[in-house]
N, C-alpha and C positions, 0 to 999 in steps of 0.2 A: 312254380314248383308246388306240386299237393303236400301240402303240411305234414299228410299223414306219412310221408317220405322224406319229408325233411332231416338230417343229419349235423348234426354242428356240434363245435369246440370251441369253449370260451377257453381261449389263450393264456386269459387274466382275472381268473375268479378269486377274488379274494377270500380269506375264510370268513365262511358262514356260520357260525357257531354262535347262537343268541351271547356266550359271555366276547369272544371275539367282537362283535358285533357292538355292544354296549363299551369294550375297552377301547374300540376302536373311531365309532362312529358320534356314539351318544353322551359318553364322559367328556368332558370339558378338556377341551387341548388348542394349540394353534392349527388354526386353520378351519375350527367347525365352522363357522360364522360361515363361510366360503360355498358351503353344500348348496346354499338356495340357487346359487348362480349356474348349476348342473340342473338344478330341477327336482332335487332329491332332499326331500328335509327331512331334516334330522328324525322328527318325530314318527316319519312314516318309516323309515329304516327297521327292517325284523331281522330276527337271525332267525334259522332252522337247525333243528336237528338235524344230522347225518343224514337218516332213514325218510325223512321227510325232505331233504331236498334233492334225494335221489327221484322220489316219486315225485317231485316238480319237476328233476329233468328230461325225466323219460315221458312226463305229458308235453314236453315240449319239440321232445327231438333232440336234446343234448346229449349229446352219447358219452363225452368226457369232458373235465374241469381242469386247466392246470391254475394251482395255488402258488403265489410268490410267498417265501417267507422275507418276510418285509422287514427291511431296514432304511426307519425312517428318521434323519438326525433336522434339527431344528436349527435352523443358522442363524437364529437371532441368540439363543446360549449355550449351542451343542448338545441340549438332551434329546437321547434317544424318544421319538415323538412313538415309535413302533417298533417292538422287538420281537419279531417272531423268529424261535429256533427253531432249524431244520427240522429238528425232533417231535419238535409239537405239530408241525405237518403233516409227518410222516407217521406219529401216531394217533392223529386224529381222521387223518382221509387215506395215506395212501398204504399203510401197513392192512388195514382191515378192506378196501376197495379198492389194489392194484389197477382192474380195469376200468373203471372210473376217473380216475384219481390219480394225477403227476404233479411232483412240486418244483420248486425252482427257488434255489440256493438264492438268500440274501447277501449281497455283497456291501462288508464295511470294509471300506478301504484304511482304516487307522487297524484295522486287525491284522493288515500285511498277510504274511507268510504265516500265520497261524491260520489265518481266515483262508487261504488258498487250497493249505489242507483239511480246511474243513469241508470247504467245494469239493474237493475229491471225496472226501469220504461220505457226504451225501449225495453223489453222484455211483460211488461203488457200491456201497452199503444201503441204501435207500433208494437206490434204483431214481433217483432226481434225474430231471429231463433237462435241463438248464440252470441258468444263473439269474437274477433280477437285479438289475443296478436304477434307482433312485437317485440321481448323485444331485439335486437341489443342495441340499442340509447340509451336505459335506464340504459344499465354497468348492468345490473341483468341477469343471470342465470335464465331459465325459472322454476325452482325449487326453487327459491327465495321465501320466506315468506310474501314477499310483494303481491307475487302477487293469494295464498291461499284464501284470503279472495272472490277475485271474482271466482275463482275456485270455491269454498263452492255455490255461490251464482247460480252459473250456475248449479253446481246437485241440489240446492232445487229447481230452475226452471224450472230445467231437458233439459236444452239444453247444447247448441254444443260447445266446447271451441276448434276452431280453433288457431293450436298454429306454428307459422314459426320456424321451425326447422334448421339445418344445418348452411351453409355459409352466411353472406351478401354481396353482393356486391360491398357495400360502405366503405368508412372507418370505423368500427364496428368490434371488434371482433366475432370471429366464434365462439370460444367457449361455448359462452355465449348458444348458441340455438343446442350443441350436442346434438343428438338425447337420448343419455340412461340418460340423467338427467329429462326426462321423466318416465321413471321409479319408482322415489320417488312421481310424480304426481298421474301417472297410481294406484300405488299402495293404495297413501290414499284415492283417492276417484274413487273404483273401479264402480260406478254406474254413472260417466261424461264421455258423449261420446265425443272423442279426434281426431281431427284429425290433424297428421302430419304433416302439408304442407310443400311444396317446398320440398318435395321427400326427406329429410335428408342431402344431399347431401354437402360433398365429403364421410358423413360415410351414405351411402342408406343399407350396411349389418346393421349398428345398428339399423333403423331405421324398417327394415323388421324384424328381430327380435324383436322388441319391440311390431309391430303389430300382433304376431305369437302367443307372449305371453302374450298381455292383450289383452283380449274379448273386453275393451273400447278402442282401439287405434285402429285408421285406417290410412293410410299414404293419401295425395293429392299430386297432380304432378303439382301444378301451378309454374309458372316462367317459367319452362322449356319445349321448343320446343320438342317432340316424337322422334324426332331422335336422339335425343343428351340421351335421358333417358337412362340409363346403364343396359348391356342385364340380369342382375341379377334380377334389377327390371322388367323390360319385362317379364323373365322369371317369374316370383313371380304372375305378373298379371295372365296371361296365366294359370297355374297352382293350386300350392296349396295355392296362396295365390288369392285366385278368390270371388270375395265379400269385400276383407279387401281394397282393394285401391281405390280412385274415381281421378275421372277426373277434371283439375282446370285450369285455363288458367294466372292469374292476368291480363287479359288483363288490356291494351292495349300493355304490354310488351307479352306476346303472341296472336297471330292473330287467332280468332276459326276458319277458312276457314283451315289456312294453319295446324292448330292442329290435326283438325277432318283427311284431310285428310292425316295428317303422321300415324296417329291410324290404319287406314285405309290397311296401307302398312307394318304392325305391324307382320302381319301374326298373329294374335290373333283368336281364338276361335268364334265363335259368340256370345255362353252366357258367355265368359269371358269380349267379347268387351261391350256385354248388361252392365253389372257389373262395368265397369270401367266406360259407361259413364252415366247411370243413375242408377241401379236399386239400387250400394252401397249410393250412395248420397241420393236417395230417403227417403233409411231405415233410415241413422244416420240423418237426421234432419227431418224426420217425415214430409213430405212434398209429 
Protein backbone atom coordinates (compact mmCIF):
# COMPACT_ATOMS: atom_id res chain seq x y z
CA UNK A 1 0.00 0.00 0.00
CA UNK A 2 1.60 3.68 -0.92
CA UNK A 3 2.23 5.41 2.32
CA UNK A 4 1.11 8.49 0.90
CA UNK A 5 -2.62 6.51 1.24
CA UNK A 6 -2.10 5.01 4.07
CA UNK A 7 -5.02 5.52 6.89
CA UNK A 8 -4.74 4.11 10.35
CA UNK A 9 -6.07 4.09 14.21
CA UNK A 10 -4.25 3.52 17.11
CA UNK A 11 -6.99 1.79 19.18
CA UNK A 12 -4.42 2.35 22.27
CA UNK A 13 -2.71 5.52 22.39
CA UNK A 14 -1.88 6.41 25.53
CA UNK A 15 -1.71 10.12 26.62
CA UNK A 16 0.96 11.79 25.22
CA UNK A 17 1.53 14.92 27.17
CA UNK A 18 5.35 15.49 28.10
CA UNK A 19 3.91 15.80 32.13
CA UNK A 20 1.61 12.36 31.32
CA UNK A 21 4.53 11.07 29.82
CA UNK A 22 7.12 11.76 32.87
CA UNK A 23 4.10 10.79 35.55
CA UNK A 24 3.81 7.86 33.77
CA UNK A 25 6.76 6.46 32.09
CA UNK A 26 9.83 8.29 33.62
CA UNK A 27 8.90 8.76 37.48
CA UNK A 28 10.04 5.84 39.49
CA UNK A 29 6.91 3.30 39.98
CA UNK A 30 6.55 -0.58 39.73
CA UNK A 31 7.10 -2.04 36.75
CA UNK A 32 9.68 0.81 35.05
CA UNK A 33 12.63 -1.60 35.33
CA UNK A 34 10.31 -3.90 32.68
CA UNK A 35 10.37 -1.20 29.67
CA UNK A 36 13.79 -2.60 28.29
CA UNK A 37 12.19 -5.94 27.68
CA UNK A 38 9.67 -4.02 25.03
CA UNK A 39 12.61 -2.27 23.43
CA UNK A 40 11.44 1.09 24.74
CA UNK A 41 13.76 2.69 27.49
CA UNK A 42 12.85 4.90 29.61
CA UNK A 43 15.23 7.59 28.61
CA UNK A 44 14.26 7.62 25.15
CA UNK A 45 10.37 8.08 26.09
CA UNK A 46 9.14 12.01 24.99
CA UNK A 47 5.90 13.37 25.22
CA UNK A 48 4.46 15.99 22.76
CA UNK A 49 2.33 18.53 22.87
CA UNK A 50 -1.21 18.35 21.44
CA UNK A 51 -0.46 20.38 18.28
CA UNK A 52 2.85 18.71 17.75
CA UNK A 53 1.62 15.21 17.81
CA UNK A 54 -1.14 16.00 15.55
CA UNK A 55 1.40 16.96 12.95
CA UNK A 56 3.29 13.50 13.70
CA UNK A 57 0.00 12.05 12.94
CA UNK A 58 -0.82 13.30 9.95
CA UNK A 59 2.97 12.75 8.65
CA UNK A 60 2.12 9.36 9.25
CA UNK A 61 -1.28 8.55 8.21
CA UNK A 62 -2.93 8.35 11.49
CA UNK A 63 -6.16 9.80 11.17
CA UNK A 64 -7.35 9.09 14.78
CA UNK A 65 -6.10 8.18 18.47
CA UNK A 66 -8.27 6.41 21.01
CA UNK A 67 -6.87 7.25 24.70
CA UNK A 68 -7.78 4.84 27.65
CA UNK A 69 -8.14 6.73 30.94
CA UNK A 70 -6.07 4.39 32.71
CA UNK A 71 -6.62 2.56 35.82
CA UNK A 72 -3.68 1.06 36.97
CA UNK A 73 -3.87 -0.76 40.68
CA UNK A 74 -0.64 -2.49 42.03
CA UNK A 75 -1.21 -5.89 43.45
CA UNK A 76 1.65 -6.06 45.44
CA UNK A 77 -0.21 -2.91 47.97
CA UNK A 78 -3.09 -1.69 46.06
CA UNK A 79 -1.88 1.84 45.09
CA UNK A 80 -3.34 3.31 42.33
CA UNK A 81 -0.02 2.86 39.97
CA UNK A 82 -2.21 5.35 37.20
CA UNK A 83 -5.18 7.37 37.62
CA UNK A 84 -6.24 9.05 34.83
CA UNK A 85 -9.91 10.78 35.11
CA UNK A 86 -12.20 10.70 32.20
CA UNK A 87 -12.13 14.46 32.54
CA UNK A 88 -8.48 14.90 31.92
CA UNK A 89 -9.09 13.04 28.60
CA UNK A 90 -11.56 14.57 27.68
CA UNK A 91 -10.11 18.05 28.34
CA UNK A 92 -6.88 17.47 27.16
CA UNK A 93 -7.69 15.65 23.57
CA UNK A 94 -11.19 15.05 22.91
CA UNK A 95 -13.12 18.28 24.06
CA UNK A 96 -10.85 20.60 21.79
CA UNK A 97 -10.12 17.60 18.83
CA UNK A 98 -13.48 15.65 18.61
CA UNK A 99 -12.19 14.26 15.19
CA UNK A 100 -9.03 13.24 16.28
CA UNK A 101 -9.52 12.12 19.50
CA UNK A 102 -11.82 9.30 21.47
CA UNK A 103 -11.43 8.19 25.02
CA UNK A 104 -12.24 5.10 26.89
CA UNK A 105 -13.68 5.01 30.28
CA UNK A 106 -11.23 3.50 32.87
CA UNK A 107 -12.81 0.73 34.78
CA UNK A 108 -12.14 0.32 38.65
CA UNK A 109 -14.15 -2.30 39.77
CA UNK A 110 -13.90 -1.50 43.81
CA UNK A 111 -15.77 1.76 42.42
CA UNK A 112 -18.99 -0.48 41.82
CA UNK A 113 -22.00 1.35 40.80
CA UNK A 114 -20.62 4.61 41.30
CA UNK A 115 -17.83 3.85 38.76
CA UNK A 116 -20.74 2.36 36.40
CA UNK A 117 -22.26 5.83 36.35
CA UNK A 118 -19.47 7.27 35.68
CA UNK A 119 -19.07 5.00 32.27
CA UNK A 120 -22.25 6.46 31.45
CA UNK A 121 -21.81 9.71 31.84
CA UNK A 122 -18.47 9.85 30.00
CA UNK A 123 -19.96 7.93 27.38
CA UNK A 124 -23.14 10.61 27.12
CA UNK A 125 -21.54 13.64 28.17
CA UNK A 126 -18.05 13.18 26.66
CA UNK A 127 -19.05 11.47 23.79
CA UNK A 128 -16.33 8.20 25.05
CA UNK A 129 -16.14 5.49 22.63
CA UNK A 130 -15.70 2.64 25.14
CA UNK A 131 -14.37 1.22 28.43
CA UNK A 132 -10.65 -0.09 29.27
CA UNK A 133 -10.40 -2.77 31.85
CA UNK A 134 -6.59 -3.60 33.14
CA UNK A 135 -7.62 -5.98 35.73
CA UNK A 136 -3.83 -7.35 36.52
CA UNK A 137 -3.66 -4.99 40.05
CA UNK A 138 -7.17 -5.66 40.92
CA UNK A 139 -6.27 -9.84 41.83
CA UNK A 140 -9.75 -10.35 39.58
CA UNK A 141 -9.92 -12.57 36.72
CA UNK A 142 -11.50 -10.62 33.88
CA UNK A 143 -14.54 -12.93 34.19
CA UNK A 144 -15.06 -11.74 37.59
CA UNK A 145 -18.66 -10.56 38.70
CA UNK A 146 -17.40 -7.54 39.67
CA UNK A 147 -16.61 -6.42 36.76
CA UNK A 148 -20.38 -7.61 34.71
CA UNK A 149 -21.98 -4.86 35.78
CA UNK A 150 -19.97 -2.34 33.55
CA UNK A 151 -19.95 -5.03 30.95
CA UNK A 152 -24.05 -4.76 30.92
CA UNK A 153 -23.44 -1.11 30.84
CA UNK A 154 -21.23 -0.96 27.82
CA UNK A 155 -23.94 -3.11 25.52
CA UNK A 156 -26.80 -0.84 26.74
CA UNK A 157 -24.54 1.84 25.46
CA UNK A 158 -23.48 -0.13 22.86
CA UNK A 159 -19.78 0.55 22.86
CA UNK A 160 -16.48 -1.07 23.04
CA UNK A 161 -15.01 -2.85 26.16
CA UNK A 162 -11.46 -2.91 25.63
CA UNK A 163 -10.17 -5.64 27.67
CA UNK A 164 -5.94 -6.35 28.24
CA UNK A 165 -5.69 -9.82 27.93
CA UNK A 166 -2.52 -12.08 28.36
CA UNK A 167 0.79 -11.48 30.49
CA UNK A 168 1.62 -8.23 32.51
CA UNK A 169 4.79 -7.13 32.88
CA UNK A 170 4.81 -6.02 36.28
CA UNK A 171 4.57 -7.91 39.40
CA UNK A 172 0.76 -9.12 38.58
CA UNK A 173 -0.27 -12.23 37.89
CA UNK A 174 -0.95 -13.49 34.29
CA UNK A 175 -3.50 -15.57 34.95
CA UNK A 176 -5.75 -13.36 35.90
CA UNK A 177 -6.23 -11.73 32.07
CA UNK A 178 -5.94 -15.62 30.11
CA UNK A 179 -7.43 -15.06 27.10
CA UNK A 180 -10.47 -18.16 27.15
CA UNK A 181 -11.88 -16.64 30.46
CA UNK A 182 -13.14 -14.38 27.91
CA UNK A 183 -15.34 -16.72 26.69
CA UNK A 184 -17.89 -16.67 29.69
CA UNK A 185 -17.85 -12.76 28.71
CA UNK A 186 -18.13 -13.22 25.00
CA UNK A 187 -20.85 -15.64 25.67
CA UNK A 188 -23.32 -13.54 27.99
CA UNK A 189 -23.25 -10.60 26.32
CA UNK A 190 -23.12 -11.74 22.72
CA UNK A 191 -24.16 -8.20 21.36
CA UNK A 192 -20.59 -6.19 23.36
CA UNK A 193 -18.11 -5.50 20.96
CA UNK A 194 -14.59 -6.72 22.62
CA UNK A 195 -11.55 -6.27 21.87
CA UNK A 196 -8.58 -8.34 23.01
CA UNK A 197 -5.70 -6.23 23.59
CA UNK A 198 -2.09 -6.96 23.93
CA UNK A 199 -2.33 -9.79 21.43
CA UNK A 200 -3.19 -12.46 24.31
CA UNK A 201 0.08 -13.21 24.57
CA UNK A 202 2.19 -15.97 25.77
CA UNK A 203 -1.38 -17.85 24.80
CA UNK A 204 -2.14 -15.71 21.14
CA UNK A 205 -3.66 -19.48 19.84
CA UNK A 206 -6.32 -18.95 22.77
CA UNK A 207 -6.68 -15.72 22.01
CA UNK A 208 -7.20 -16.32 17.91
CA UNK A 209 -9.55 -18.79 18.61
CA UNK A 210 -11.71 -16.81 20.86
CA UNK A 211 -11.83 -14.13 17.95
CA UNK A 212 -12.59 -17.11 15.34
CA UNK A 213 -15.44 -17.99 17.51
CA UNK A 214 -17.22 -15.02 18.75
CA UNK A 215 -18.50 -12.63 15.96
CA UNK A 216 -18.04 -9.93 19.28
CA UNK A 217 -14.25 -10.55 19.84
CA UNK A 218 -11.61 -8.91 17.90
CA UNK A 219 -7.84 -9.15 19.18
CA UNK A 220 -5.45 -5.66 19.30
CA UNK A 221 -1.76 -5.88 19.11
CA UNK A 222 -0.68 -2.81 21.42
CA UNK A 223 2.29 -3.25 23.64
CA UNK A 224 4.10 -5.16 21.13
CA UNK A 225 6.66 -4.04 18.60
CA UNK A 226 5.60 -5.92 14.67
CA UNK A 227 8.36 -7.87 14.91
CA UNK A 228 8.30 -9.47 17.88
CA UNK A 229 4.35 -10.43 16.92
CA UNK A 230 4.22 -14.37 16.50
CA UNK A 231 4.19 -15.63 12.89
CA UNK A 232 0.71 -17.35 13.95
CA UNK A 233 -0.64 -14.16 14.54
CA UNK A 234 0.86 -12.74 11.38
CA UNK A 235 -0.48 -15.41 9.79
CA UNK A 236 -4.13 -15.04 11.35
CA UNK A 237 -3.79 -11.30 9.94
CA UNK A 238 -2.94 -11.99 6.47
CA UNK A 239 -5.45 -14.71 6.12
CA UNK A 240 -8.54 -16.03 7.51
CA UNK A 241 -8.53 -14.07 10.27
CA UNK A 242 -8.59 -10.51 7.91
CA UNK A 243 -11.02 -7.84 9.58
CA UNK A 244 -10.89 -9.74 13.13
CA UNK A 245 -7.58 -7.96 14.41
CA UNK A 246 -6.69 -3.90 14.55
CA UNK A 247 -3.83 -2.18 15.11
CA UNK A 248 -2.68 -0.66 18.76
CA UNK A 249 0.47 0.86 19.79
CA UNK A 250 0.13 1.91 23.88
CA UNK A 251 2.29 4.34 22.94
CA UNK A 252 4.63 5.76 24.19
CA UNK A 253 5.84 2.02 24.95
CA UNK A 254 5.62 1.53 21.27
CA UNK A 255 6.83 4.30 18.74
CA UNK A 256 4.04 4.57 15.53
CA UNK A 257 7.05 5.58 13.27
CA UNK A 258 8.98 2.54 14.11
CA UNK A 259 5.40 0.25 14.23
CA UNK A 260 4.00 1.33 10.92
CA UNK A 261 7.00 0.78 9.39
CA UNK A 262 7.62 -3.03 10.81
CA UNK A 263 3.83 -3.60 9.27
CA UNK A 264 5.26 -2.41 6.42
CA UNK A 265 7.91 -5.28 6.27
CA UNK A 266 5.12 -7.86 7.28
CA UNK A 267 4.72 -9.09 3.85
CA UNK A 268 0.87 -8.45 4.45
CA UNK A 269 -1.67 -8.23 1.80
CA UNK A 270 -2.81 -4.76 1.05
CA UNK A 271 -6.47 -5.11 2.04
CA UNK A 272 -5.32 -7.37 5.02
CA UNK A 273 -2.70 -4.36 5.91
CA UNK A 274 -6.00 -1.86 5.07
CA UNK A 275 -7.87 -4.08 7.77
CA UNK A 276 -5.25 -4.21 10.55
CA UNK A 277 -4.75 -0.81 10.45
CA UNK A 278 -7.94 0.92 10.03
CA UNK A 279 -10.78 -0.31 8.29
CA UNK A 280 -11.35 -3.18 11.55
CA UNK A 281 -11.00 -0.29 14.07
CA UNK A 282 -13.16 1.91 12.18
CA UNK A 283 -16.03 -0.83 12.16
CA UNK A 284 -15.86 -1.84 16.02
CA UNK A 285 -16.00 1.59 17.46
CA UNK A 286 -18.19 3.12 14.77
CA UNK A 287 -15.95 6.02 14.21
Amino acid sequence: MNEKKRMAIDYHCNLFTPEAVKRKYVDPFEGKREYDKFGRHVGAMEGYEVDDFLERMDGLGMVKGITPAWQWRSYLDGTILWDDSPELIYDTLVKTHPDRFHGLFGINPYYRMDGVRHLEKAVKEYGFVGAHLHTHGFGLPINDRAYFPFYAKCEELDVVAVIMVGAESASQPAYLGEPKLLDDVAIYFPRLRIVASHTGWPWVEEAINLAFRHENVVIGTAGYTPKYWPANLVHYINSWGKGKVMWGTSFPLVDHEKSLEQIDELGLRDDAKHELLYGTASRVFRI
